[in-house]
N, C-alpha and C positions, 0 to 999 in steps of 0.2 A: 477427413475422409469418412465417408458413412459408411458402416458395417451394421448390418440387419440383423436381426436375429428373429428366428422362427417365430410365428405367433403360437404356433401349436405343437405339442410335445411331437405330433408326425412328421412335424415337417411342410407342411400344405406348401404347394406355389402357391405367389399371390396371384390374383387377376392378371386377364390378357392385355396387353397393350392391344389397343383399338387399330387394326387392319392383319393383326398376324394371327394365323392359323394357331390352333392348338392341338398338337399330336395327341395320340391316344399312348398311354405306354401299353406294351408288352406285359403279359400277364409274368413276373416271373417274383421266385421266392427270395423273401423279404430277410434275411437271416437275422438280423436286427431284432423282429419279433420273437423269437425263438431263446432270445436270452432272457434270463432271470433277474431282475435291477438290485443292484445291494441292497440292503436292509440294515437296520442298527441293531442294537443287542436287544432290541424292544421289540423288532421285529418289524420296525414302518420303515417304507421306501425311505430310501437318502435319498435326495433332491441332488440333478445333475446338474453341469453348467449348460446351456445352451448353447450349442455349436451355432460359431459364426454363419450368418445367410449373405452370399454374395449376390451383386446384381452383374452377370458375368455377359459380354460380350465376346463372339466368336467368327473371325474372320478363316473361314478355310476352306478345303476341298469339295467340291459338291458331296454330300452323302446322300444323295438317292442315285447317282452313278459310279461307276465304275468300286462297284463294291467287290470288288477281290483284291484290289491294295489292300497291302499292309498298313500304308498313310491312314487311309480311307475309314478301316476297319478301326484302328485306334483312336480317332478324333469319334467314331459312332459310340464304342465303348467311355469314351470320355465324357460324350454330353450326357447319355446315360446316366453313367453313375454318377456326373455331378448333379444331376439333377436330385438321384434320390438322395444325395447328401442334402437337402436340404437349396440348394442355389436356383438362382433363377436363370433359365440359359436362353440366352439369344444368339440364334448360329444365323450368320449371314455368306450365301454361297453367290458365285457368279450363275448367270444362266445361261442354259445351252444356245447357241447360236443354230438357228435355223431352224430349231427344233420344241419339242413339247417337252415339259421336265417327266424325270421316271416318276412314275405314281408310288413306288414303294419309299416310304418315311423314313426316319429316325425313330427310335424305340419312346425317346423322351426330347426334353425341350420345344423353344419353337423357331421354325424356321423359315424365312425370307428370302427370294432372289434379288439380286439386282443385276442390273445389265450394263452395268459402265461406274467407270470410276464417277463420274459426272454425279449420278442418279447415285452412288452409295452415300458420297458429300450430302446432295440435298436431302435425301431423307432420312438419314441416319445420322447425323450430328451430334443430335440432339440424346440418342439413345446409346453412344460413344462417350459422350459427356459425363451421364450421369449415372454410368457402371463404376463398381469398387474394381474389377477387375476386366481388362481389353486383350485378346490372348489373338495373334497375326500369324496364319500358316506363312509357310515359305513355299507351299505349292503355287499359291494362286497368284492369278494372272496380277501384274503390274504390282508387287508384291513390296518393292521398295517405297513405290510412292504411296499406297497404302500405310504404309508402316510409318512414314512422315508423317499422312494425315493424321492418323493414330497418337501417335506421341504428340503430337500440336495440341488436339485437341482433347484430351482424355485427362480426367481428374482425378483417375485411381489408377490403379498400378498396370502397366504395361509391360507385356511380353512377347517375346518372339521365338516362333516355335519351327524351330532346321531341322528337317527329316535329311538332308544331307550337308551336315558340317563339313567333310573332307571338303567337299566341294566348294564350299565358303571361304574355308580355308586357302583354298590353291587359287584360287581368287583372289583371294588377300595380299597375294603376293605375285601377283599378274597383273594385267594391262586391260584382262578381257569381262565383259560383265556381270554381275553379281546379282543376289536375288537381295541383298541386303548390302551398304558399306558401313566400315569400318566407322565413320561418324555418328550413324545412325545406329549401329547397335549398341554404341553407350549414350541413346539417349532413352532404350527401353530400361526398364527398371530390372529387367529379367531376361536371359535368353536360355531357353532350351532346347536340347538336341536330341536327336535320336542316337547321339554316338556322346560316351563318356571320358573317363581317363584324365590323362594329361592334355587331351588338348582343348577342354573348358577354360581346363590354367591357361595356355596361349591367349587364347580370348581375352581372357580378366588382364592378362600381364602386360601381354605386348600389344592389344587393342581394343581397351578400356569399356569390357565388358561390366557393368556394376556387379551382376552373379547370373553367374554361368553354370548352369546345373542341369542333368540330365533328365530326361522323359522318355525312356526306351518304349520303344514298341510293345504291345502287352498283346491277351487272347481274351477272346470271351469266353467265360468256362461253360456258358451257357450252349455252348455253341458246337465246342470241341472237345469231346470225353471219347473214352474207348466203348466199343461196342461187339457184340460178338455178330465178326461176318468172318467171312472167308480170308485167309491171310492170302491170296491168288500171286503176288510180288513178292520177290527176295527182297529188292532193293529198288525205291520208287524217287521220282526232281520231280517236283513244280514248281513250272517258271519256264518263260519265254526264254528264246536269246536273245541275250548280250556279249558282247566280244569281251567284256571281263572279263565275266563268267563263265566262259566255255572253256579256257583251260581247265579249272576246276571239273567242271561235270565230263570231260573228254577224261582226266587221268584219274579219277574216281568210280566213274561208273560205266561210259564206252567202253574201256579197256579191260577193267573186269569184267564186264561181258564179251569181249572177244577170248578172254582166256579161258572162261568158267562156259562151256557151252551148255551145262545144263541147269543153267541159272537163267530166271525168270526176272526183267528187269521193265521198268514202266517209265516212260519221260513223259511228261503235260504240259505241254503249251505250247505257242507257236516259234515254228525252229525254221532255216532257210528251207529251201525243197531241195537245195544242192548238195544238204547232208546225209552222207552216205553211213547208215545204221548198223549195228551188227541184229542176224537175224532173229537174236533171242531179247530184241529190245522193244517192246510196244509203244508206239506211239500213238497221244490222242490231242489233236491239236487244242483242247482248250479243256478245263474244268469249274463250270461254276460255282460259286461263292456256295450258294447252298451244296454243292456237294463234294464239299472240300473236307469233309468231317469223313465219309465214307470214301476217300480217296486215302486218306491217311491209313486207317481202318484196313485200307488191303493190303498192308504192305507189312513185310516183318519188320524192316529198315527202311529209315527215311534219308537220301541226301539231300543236304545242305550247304550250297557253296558262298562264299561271299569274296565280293570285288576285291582285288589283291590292292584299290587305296585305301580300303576300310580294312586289311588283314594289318598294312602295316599301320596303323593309327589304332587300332585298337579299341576293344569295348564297343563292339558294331555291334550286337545282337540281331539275329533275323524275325520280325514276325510271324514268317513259316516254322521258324523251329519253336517257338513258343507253340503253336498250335499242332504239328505232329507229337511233341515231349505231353500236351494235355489231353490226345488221343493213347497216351500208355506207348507210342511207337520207339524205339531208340532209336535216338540220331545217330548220321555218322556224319564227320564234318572236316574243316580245316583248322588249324590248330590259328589263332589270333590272342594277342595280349588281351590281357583281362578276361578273357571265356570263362578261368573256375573262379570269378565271381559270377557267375552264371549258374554252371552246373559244373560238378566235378568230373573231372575227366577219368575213364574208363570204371566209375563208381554211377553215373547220370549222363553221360554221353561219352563217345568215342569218335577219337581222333584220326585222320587217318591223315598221310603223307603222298600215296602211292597206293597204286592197282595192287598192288601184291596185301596191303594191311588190309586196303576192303575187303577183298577175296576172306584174309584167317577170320573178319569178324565175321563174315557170310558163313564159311564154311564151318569153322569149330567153334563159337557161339554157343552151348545148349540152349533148349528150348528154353527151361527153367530160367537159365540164368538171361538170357533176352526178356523174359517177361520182367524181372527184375529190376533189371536196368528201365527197361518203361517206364516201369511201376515208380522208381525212383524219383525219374526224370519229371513225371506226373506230380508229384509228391511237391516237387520244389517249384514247380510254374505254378499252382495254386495256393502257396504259400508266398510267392513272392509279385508274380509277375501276370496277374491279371487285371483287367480293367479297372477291378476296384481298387486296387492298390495304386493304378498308376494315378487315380480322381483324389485317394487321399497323400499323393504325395505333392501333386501339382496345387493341392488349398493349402497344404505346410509349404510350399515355397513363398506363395500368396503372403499367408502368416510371418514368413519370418523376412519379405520385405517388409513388411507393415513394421516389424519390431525393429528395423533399423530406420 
């Protein structure tokens, strides 16, 4: 297997391949430059090793659409910062049916449509062949036979990347269709999920996953910090419905607003027209990606609900709560296994059960101590859980197939 390594202490990409566009990046700060390199007792630089240069191929979601997923937003933060590590990124997305692509980019890497399984086969072979690493969403269309062609043809290490493993799972043990089978994902080198815990082990154990390790959803910190606006909300959701998720945001935040009438409460996104609101509830049927930084921003408290097959499986993380926790906001949420490897509960977020526990955080709360709890919450998503962390954790999983 060939593993590159930088020709230059920065990093440089190589050259373009001959028909693919070259994005410009995003001007943003290099923190890298900013550190001092050891020295010996003499005082000259100590010479580092050279971090591995992948040649990474990327089969996933379109990122010039539908840029307010969570999916969407993570695979953008991904190419990104793999790129500034050093890698060479090739994202290959389907194209829109009927239509012209969005003209807005990726920040890095370079990027390719195609329009049919047919057309990815004949012109990309060759560029699946001769990557060290082939990384296959589980979004995109025809996602199985992709993942075949993939591991047929690919000479470095292969991965598969499930934004919903429950769903894989319950699959697994049904009748009805899958984005991936159980044959097929022991023949990727790698699978990872947006949900952690015990149920990797399921995978590895009872179907012969070779390593099964998580990729949670992360934030751009570029993107979402606090800011000083108006706090205008007690308590603010974004997000469409779902028939999961409406018990959740019905016994969380409807209901505290039907009891608290002089509580100030925000829902965003697109809801039936049949639902009937309490009067101190604003609705706004949608919030764009760019203003999803100053939607957080006006809120004292953010909820958070997540689908009761990911409460009980555990270690789901929301990509929404990574980015109100890096806006300084304190979450309020539902209690699921594995959350205080997240954040600690009622120290970094707060749990709630029932309309009555929302209401005491609402209500008795101090300022102080709400800022606090942001401030915390803030604290531990830039320490653990943004982009750049999720690009050097996904080149160590890289690394340590390579070591077995």
């Amino acid at each position: 297997m060939k593993i590159r390594h930088s020709p230059s202490e920065n990093g440089a990409l190589p050259g373009n391949r001959s028909g693919v566009s070259t994005l410009e990046s995003a001007p943003t700060l290099d923190t890298r430059s900013l550190l001092t390199p050891p020295r010996s007792l003499l005082g000259r630089p100590i010479a580092q090793p050279a971090r591995p240069q992948f040649k990474i191929v990327c089969l996933g979601p379109s990122l010039t659409t539908s840029l307010g997923r969570g999916d969407v937003t993570t695979y953008r933060g991904l190419v990104r910062e793999l790129a500034g590590r050093g890698h060479d990124i090739f994202y290959l997305e389907r194209s829109r049916e009927g239509g012209t692509p969005n003209k807005r980019q990726p920040d890095a890497g370079r990027v390719e449509e195609y329009a049919s399984l047919k057309e990815l086969k004949n012109r990309h072979t060759g560029a699946v062949r001769d990557a060290d690493f082939v990384l296959v969403g589980s979004q995109i269309r025809e996602a199985e036979a992709v993942g075949d062609w993939v591991t047929r043809q690919a000479q470095g290490v292969t991965a598969f990347y499930d934004v919903d493993s429950p769903g894989t799972l319950a699959a697994f043990g049904g009748d009805h269709a899958t984005r991936i089978s159980a044959d097929l994902m022991a023949r990727f080198h790698l699978y990872l999920s947006f949900t952690g815990g015990t149920l990797l082990e399921q995978f590895e154990d009872k179907f012969g996953s070779r390593m099964a390790r998580p990729l949670y959803p992360s934030v751009d910190a570029r993107l979402f910090f606090p800011e000083l606006a108006k706090e205008t909300w007690d308590l603010g959701y974004l997000g469409g419905h779902s028939n999961d998720r409406q018990p959740g945001l019905e016994r969380l935040l409807l209901e505290p607003a039907r009891l608290w009438s002089e509580g100030r409460f925000i829902v965003a996104g697109a809801h039936p027209s049949s639902m009937r609101w309490p009067g101190n509830v604003k609705r706004i049927p949608h919030v764009r990606p760019r203003n999803r930084r100053a939607f957080f921003n006006s809120l004292r408290f953010a909820l958070i609900t997540t689908p009761p097959q990911a409460i009980a499986i555990g270690h789901s993380p929301m990509a929404r709560m990574f980015e109100a926790a890096a806006c300084g906001v304190p979450v309020i949420t539902e209690f699921w296994p594995g959350l205080d490897a997240f954040f600690k509960p009622d120290e970094e977020i707060l749990i709630s059960h029932s309309a009555d526990e929302t209401l005491i955080y609402l209500e008795e709360i101090s300022e102080l101590e709400r800022r606090r709890l942001g401030y915390r919450a803030r604290e531990r998503v830039l320490a653990r859980h943004t982009s750049r962390h999720r690009a050097a954790e996904l080149e160590g999983y890289v690394l340590e197939v390579l070591k077995r």
